[in-house]
N, C-alpha and C positions, 0 to 999 in steps of 0.2 A: 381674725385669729386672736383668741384671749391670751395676753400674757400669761396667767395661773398655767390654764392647758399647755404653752411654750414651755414653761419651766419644770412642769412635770412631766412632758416627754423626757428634754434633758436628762431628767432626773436619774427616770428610769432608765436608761439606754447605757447600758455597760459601756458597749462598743460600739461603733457606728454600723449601720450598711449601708450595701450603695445598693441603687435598684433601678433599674431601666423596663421602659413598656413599648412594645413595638408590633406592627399585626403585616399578616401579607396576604394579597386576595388568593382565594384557591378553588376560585366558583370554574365550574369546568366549561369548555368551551364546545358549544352546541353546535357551531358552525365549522369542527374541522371532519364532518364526512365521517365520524361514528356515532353509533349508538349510543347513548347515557342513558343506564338502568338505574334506577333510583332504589335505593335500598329499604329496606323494611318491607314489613307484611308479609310480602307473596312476589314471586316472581312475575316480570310479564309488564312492568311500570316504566315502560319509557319516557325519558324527560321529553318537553313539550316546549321549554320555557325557562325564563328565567327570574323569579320573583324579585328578589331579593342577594345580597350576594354571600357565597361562605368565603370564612377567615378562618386563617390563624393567628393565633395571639399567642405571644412571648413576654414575661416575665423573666425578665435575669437580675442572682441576687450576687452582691459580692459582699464579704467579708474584710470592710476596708483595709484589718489588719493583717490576715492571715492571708490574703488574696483570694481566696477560695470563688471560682464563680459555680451559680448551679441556673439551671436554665426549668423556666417553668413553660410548657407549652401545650394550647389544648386548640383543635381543630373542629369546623362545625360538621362533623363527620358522623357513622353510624360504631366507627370501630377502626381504628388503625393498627394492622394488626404487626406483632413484635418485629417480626425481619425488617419491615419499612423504618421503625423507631431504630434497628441497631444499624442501618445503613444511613440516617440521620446522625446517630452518635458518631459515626466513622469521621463526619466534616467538623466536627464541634470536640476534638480530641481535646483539646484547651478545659475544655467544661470539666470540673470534677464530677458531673452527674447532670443527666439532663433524662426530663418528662416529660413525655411527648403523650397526653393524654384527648380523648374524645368525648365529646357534647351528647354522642350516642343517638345525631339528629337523621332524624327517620324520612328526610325530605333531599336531601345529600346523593352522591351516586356510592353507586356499592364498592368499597374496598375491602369487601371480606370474600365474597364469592359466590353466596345462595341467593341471590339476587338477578340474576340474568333475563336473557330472552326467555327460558324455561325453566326446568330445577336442574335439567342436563346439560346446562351450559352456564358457565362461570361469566359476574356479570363485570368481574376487574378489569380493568384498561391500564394495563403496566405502566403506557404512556403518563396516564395522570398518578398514579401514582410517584412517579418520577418526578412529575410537577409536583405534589404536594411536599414531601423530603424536599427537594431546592427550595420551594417558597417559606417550610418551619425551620429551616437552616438562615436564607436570609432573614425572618423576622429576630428568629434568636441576635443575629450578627447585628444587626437595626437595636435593638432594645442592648443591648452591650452596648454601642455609639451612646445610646439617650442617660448612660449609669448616670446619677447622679446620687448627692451624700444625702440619707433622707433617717427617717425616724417615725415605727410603724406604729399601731395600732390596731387592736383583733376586737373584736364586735361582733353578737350574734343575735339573731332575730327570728322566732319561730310563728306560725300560724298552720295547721293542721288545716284548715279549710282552702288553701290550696293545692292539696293533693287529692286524688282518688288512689287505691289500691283494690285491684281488683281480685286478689287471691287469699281466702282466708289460711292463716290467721290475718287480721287486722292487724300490720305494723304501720308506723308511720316511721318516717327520719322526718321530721318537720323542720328542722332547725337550718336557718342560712348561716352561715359565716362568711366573712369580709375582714380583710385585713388592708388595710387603708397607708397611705406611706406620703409623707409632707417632705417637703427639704428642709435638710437640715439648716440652709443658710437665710433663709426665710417666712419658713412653718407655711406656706403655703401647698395647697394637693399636689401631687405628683404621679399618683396612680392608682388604681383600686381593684383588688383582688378578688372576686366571689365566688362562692361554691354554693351552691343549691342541689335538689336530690328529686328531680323528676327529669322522668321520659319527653323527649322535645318529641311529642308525637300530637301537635295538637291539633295538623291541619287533616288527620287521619288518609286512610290507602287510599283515596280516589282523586288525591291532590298529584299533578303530574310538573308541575313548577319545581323549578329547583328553587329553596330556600333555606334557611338559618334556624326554622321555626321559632319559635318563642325564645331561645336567646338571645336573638337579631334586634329585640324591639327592648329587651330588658336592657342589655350590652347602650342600645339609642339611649332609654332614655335614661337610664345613669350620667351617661356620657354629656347628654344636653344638662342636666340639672348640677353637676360638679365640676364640667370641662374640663377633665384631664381623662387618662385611657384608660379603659376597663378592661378586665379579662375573666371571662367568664367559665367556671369548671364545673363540671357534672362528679358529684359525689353517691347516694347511693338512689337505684335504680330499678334495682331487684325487688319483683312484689306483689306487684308491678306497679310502683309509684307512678304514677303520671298524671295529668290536668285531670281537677276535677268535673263530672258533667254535670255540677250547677253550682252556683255562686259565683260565676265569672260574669262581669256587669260593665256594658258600656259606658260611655261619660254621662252619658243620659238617666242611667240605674236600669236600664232593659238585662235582663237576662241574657247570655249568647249560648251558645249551644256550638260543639266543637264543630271542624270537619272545614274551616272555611278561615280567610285570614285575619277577619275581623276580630273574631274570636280568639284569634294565636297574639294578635299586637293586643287585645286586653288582656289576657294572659297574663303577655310580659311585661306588662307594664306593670299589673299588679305582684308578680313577682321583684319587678324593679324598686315599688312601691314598699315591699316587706325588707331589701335589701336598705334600702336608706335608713328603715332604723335600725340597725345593725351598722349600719359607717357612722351614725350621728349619734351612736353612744358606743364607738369604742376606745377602748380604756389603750394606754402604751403598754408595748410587750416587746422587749429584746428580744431579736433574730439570729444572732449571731451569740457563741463561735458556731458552725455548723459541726454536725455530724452526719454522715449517709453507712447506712448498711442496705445494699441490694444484689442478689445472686439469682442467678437462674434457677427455675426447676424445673423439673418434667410433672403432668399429670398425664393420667392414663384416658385414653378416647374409648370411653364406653358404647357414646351415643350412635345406636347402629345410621340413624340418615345422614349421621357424620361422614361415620366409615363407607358409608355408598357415595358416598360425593367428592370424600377424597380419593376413593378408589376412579371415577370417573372424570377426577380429575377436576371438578366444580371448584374444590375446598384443594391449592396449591400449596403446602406447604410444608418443610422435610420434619421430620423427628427424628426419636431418639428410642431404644430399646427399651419399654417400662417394666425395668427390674424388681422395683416396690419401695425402691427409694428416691423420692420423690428429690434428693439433692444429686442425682446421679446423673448425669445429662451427655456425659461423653461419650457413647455409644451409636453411634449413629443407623438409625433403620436404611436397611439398604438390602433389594428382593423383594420379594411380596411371601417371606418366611412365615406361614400361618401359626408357628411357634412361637413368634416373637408379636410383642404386643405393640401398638403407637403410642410412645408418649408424647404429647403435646410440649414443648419446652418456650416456659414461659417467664415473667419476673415478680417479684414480689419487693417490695424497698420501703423503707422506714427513714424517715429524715427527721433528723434533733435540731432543730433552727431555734437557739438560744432556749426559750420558753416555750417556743409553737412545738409540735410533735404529729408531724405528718406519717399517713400510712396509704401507699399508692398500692392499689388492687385491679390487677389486668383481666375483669372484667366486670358484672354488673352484679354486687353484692346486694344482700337481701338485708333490709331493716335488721331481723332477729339475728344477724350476725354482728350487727354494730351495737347493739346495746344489750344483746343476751337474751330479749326477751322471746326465746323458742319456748313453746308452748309446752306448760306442765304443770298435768301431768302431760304424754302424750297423748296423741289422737289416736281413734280408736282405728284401723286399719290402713294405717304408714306402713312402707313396706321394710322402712327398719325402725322399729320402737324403741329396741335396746341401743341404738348410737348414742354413744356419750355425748354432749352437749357440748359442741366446740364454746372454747372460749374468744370473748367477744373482741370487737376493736377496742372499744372504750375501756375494758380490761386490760388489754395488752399495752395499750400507750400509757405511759409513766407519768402523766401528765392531765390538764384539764383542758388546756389553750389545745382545742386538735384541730384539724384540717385533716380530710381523706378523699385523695382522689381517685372515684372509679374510673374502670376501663383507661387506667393508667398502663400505659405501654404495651396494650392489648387488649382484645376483645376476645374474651374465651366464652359468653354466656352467662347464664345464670349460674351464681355459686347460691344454693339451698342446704340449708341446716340439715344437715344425713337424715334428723329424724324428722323432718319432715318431709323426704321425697315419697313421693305416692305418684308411682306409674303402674304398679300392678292392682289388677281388681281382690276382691273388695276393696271401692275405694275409701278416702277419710270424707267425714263431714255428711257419710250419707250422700255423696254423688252418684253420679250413673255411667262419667268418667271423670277419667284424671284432672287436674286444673291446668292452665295452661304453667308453664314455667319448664318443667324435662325437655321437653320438645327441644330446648334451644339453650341445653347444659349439659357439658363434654360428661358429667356420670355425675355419679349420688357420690366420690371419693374428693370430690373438687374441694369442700367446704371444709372438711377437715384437714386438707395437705396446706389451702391456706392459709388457714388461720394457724397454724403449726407452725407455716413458713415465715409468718408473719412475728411470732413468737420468737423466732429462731433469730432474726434483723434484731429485732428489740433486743435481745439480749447478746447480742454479737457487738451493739453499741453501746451497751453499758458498761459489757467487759474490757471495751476499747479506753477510756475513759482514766 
């Protein structure tokens, strides 16, 4: 630890925080006499196995002065969906705000629903769900034990030849960020914070092992190269960012090619390998005083294989009457009234951490919503051209130091730029059909009530102020 570096943490650091890291295993248990349906793809993927194991990890930050605790938490899961996160917050009432966020790992058992023995039957096991809430409540309570007095550092590291994106337009989020945390009483590591923005889909649908995918091995080798604990978060998703299928290269320089674990532990290693520099050149950044603005909203469930599944029951979850105002939530749907519409009732949350400026999105956001760049002019047969062009994350945060976590407090799908949805024919680009992405997003109104909502935090905490 260089003196200079010591003295310029101090420097910078208003006021202290305290910061604890703590994980709890949440790999499901094969051997109690049910089924485990592994999420992603296609129905019909029974676990077989146990590769590797899933966690959760906790981050809790405290505001040494103000006491303020907030709890950071992401599971190696496909989507943890809001009612599981508000029956976690019930035991952590102490937390001024806690984020119970997903990896989005596509090797994991299903906690959303379409994942079962077939499409007509739901592939959740309440039981683990139950397990997983008690074990991201113990890790929180574990990492709160480990607080100690520290002084952080935000760092970013991009490379664009670690992703593929398979839906044009070509966006990338290529940029990792890492926010790094020393003790204060001896500058030495303490914990290290990452967010990266791809799909952990790398062992692809014919893998039947339960595993962590590619953040298992990034989370390793961090973890061996700085010895202290990592936590690893999934920021944007939507795109479909995910592993690229070339330039991933063994220790030897071979080529791999996805589908197998070989390929997912070089993966993450080379992801691991982009995250270091991003921790080994970040600058100090004050975290504290905190501020959180987060409120509920409804959106409206357009997607009819939704409404079939939750009509049968697949897709378990109550609503709320969609009035058209997306801040309206206290209505509760109750009948099968074909007057009354479902809304989905979800969260949206903006956090002021001294310098940083987090923006948590409950579900899996599209590049052209984070930096703006939705395509224009428009494409020539989208099914709405004239949608005004939400404005972007990187717009709405006040700031430059950001962090954003997807499929924060829920998994609702893809959120897609209004003006690029295209699920009616003619379609854009000159296809012959649609791209993937609708298929697996609650309606084309999702991206504007976000980023609206998103808008609405941001300025609810400046007025606070």
């Amino acid at each position: 630890m260089h003196t200079a570096y010591l003295l310029a943490l101090l420097a910078v650091a208003s006021e202290p925080v305290d910061v604890g890291f703590a994980q709890a295993d949440i790999t499901p248990d094969l051997t109690a006499g049910k089924d485990v349906w592994v999420a992603g793809y296609g129905p019909g993927r029974k676990a077989t196995g146990v590769h590797d194991p899933l966690v959760a990890r906790a981050v809790v930050l405290r505001d040494a002065k103000a006491k303020d605790k907030l709890a950071l938490v992401c599971v190696d899961l496909v989507g943890l969906q809001y009612p599981v996160v508000l029956k976690i917050r019930e035991q952590l009432a102490d937390f001024r705000y806690v984020m119970v966020s997903s990896t989005h790992n596509h090797e994991g058992p299903d906690v959303v629903g379409i994942w079962g023995a077939t499409p007509l039957v739901s592939g959740v096991d309440p039981d683990y769900l139950k397990l997983v809430a008690e074990r991201c409540v113990k890790a929180v309570r574990q990492a709160e034990a480990n607080l100690v007095a520290a002084e952080a550092s935000y760092g970013t590291a991009a490379d664009e030849k670690l992703l593929g994106d398979s839906r044009q337009p070509i966006v990338y989020d290529d940029v990792l960020r890492a926010l790094v945390f020393r003790r204060r009483d001896n500058g030495k590591l303490a914990g290290i914070l990452v967010q990266w923005n791809c799909h952990p889909e790398s062992m692809g649908s014919r893998n039947t092992l339960i595993s962590a995918d590619f953040p298992g091995p990034t989370v390793e080798a961090l973890t061996k190269k700085y010895g202290v604990p990592v936590a690893y978060f999934t920021g944007t998703v939507g795109g479909l960012l995910a592993p690229p299928d070339h330039g991933v290269h063994d220790d030897n320089g071979r080529e791999l090619r996805d589908g197998n674990f070989e390929y997912m532990e070089a993966y993450g290693r080379a992801v691991a390998r982009l995250a270091e520099k991003a921790i080994d050149s970040a600058e100090p950044i004050t975290l504290t005083p905190f501020a959180v603005s987060a409120k509920p909203i409804a959106v409206p469930l357009e997607n009819p294989v939704y409404k079939t599944a939750r009509m049968l029951g697949v897709l378990k979850r109550d609503g709320v009457v969609w009035t058209g105002d997306f801040e309206q939530t206290d209505q509760p749907l109750t009948g099968s009234d074909p007057e009354k519409q479902y809304g989905l009732v979800t969260e949206v949350a903006y956090l002021r951490l001294g310098e940083l400026h987090v923006a948590c999105i409950p579900g899996e956001i599209y590049p052209e919503l984070i930096y703006g760049k939705i395509q224009e002019p428009v494409e020539p047969a989208v099914d709405f051209p004239d949608a005004p062009k939400e404005k972007s994350v990187v717009e709405l945060l006040p700031g430059k130091k950001t962090v954003w976590f997807g499929l924060a407090n829920d998994e609702i799908g893809y959120i897609i730029p209004k003006r690029q949805w295209d699920q009616k024919p003619p379609f854009a680009y000159g296809r012959t059909k649609s791209q993937y992405g609708e298929i697996n997003s609650v309606g084309p109104d999702v991206a504007p009530i976000l980023m609206q909502a998103l808008e609405n935090r941001v300025r609810a905490t400046a007025s606070a102020r």
